[in-house]
C-alpha positions in Angstrom: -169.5 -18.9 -32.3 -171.3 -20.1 -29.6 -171.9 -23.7 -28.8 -174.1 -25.5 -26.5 -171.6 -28.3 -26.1 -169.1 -26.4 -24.1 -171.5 -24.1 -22.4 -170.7 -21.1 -24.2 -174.4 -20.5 -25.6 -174.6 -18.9 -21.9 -173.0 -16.0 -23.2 -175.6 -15.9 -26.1 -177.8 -12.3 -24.3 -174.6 -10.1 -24.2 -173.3 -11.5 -28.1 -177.0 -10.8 -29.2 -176.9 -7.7 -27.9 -174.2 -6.6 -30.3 -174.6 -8.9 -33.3 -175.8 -8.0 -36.6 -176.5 -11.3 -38.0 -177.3 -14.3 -35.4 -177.5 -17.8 -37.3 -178.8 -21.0 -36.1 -176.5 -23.8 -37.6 -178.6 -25.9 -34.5 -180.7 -29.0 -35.2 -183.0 -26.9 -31.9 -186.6 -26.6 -33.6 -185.9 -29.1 -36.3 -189.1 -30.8 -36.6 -190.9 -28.8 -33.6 -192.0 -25.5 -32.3 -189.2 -24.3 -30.5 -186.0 -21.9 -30.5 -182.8 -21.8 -30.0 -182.7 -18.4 -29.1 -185.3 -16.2 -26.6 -187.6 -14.1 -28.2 -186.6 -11.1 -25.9 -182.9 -11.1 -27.6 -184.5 -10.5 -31.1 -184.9 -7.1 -32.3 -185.5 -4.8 -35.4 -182.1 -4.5 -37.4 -180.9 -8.0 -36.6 -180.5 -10.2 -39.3 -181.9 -14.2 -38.2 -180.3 -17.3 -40.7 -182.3 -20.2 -39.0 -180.6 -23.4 -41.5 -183.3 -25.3 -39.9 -186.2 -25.3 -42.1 -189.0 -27.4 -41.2 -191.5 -26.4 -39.4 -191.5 -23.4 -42.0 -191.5 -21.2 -40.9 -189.7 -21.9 -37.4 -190.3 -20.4 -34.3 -186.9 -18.4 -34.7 -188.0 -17.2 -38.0 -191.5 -16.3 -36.5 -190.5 -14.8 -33.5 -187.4 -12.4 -35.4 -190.2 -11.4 -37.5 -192.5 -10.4 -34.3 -189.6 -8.6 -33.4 -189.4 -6.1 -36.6 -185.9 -8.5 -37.2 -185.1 -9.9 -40.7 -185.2 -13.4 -40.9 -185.3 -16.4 -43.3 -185.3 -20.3 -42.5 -182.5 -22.4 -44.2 -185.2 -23.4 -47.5 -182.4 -21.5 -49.6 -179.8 -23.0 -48.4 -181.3 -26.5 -48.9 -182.2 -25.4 -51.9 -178.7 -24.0 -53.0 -176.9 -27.1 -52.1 -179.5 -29.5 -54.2 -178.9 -27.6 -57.8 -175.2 -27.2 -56.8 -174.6 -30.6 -56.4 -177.3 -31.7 -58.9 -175.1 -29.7 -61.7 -172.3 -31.1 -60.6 -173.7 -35.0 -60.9 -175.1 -34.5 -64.1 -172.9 -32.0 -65.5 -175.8 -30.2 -66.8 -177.6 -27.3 -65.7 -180.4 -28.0 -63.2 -183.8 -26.8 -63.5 -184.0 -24.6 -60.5 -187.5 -23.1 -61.0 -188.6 -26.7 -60.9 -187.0 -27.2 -57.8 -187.6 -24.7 -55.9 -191.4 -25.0 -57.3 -190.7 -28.4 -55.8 -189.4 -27.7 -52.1 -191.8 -25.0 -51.6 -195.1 -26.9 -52.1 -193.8 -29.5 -49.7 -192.6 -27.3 -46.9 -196.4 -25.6 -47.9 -197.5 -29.0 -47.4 -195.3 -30.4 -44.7 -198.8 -31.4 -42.4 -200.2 -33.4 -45.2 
């Protein structure tokens, strides 16, 4: 794990380099267009986790994609944790087609 707090984020090109999966648990491009990570680290066979998901998609996400790199933004996760815990409240099951109906048309709509 790398962490921009303690400076060890400066090791981030050499961990890349061998990684299979890289995961941004960041707030960095929560709410604007940029990355945590350089676009020349991303490459095909990578797998990107970016738990930040608006903008959707992020620049991470955009830029792993450029890159011939599998990537998703955090929209599942979010998504996961809101019919976990909505179960869990209601001790019911939760209407997750509704939900994820719901979350998609507002990142879709996230400019409006």
């Amino acid at each position: 794990m790398l962490r921009r707090s303690d400076g060890s984020v400066a090791r981030l090109p050499d961990v890349a380099a061998e990684a299979d999966l890289l995961v941004n648990a960041s707030p960095v491009g929560t709410g604007t267009d940029e990355s945590p990570v350089p676009a020349e680290l991303l490459r095909p066979g990578l797998a990107v986790l970016d738990l930040v998901y608006r903008p959707h998609p992020t620049r991470l996400v955009r830029d792993a994609h450029a890159a011939g790199a599998r990537a998703e933004t955090g929209a599942a996760v979010l998504l996961g944790q809101a019919w976990r815990a909505l179960e869990l409240w209601l001790d019911r099951p939760a209407p997750i087609d509704v939900m994820r109906e719901a979350l998609t048309h507002e990142l879709e709509n996230q400019d409006a």
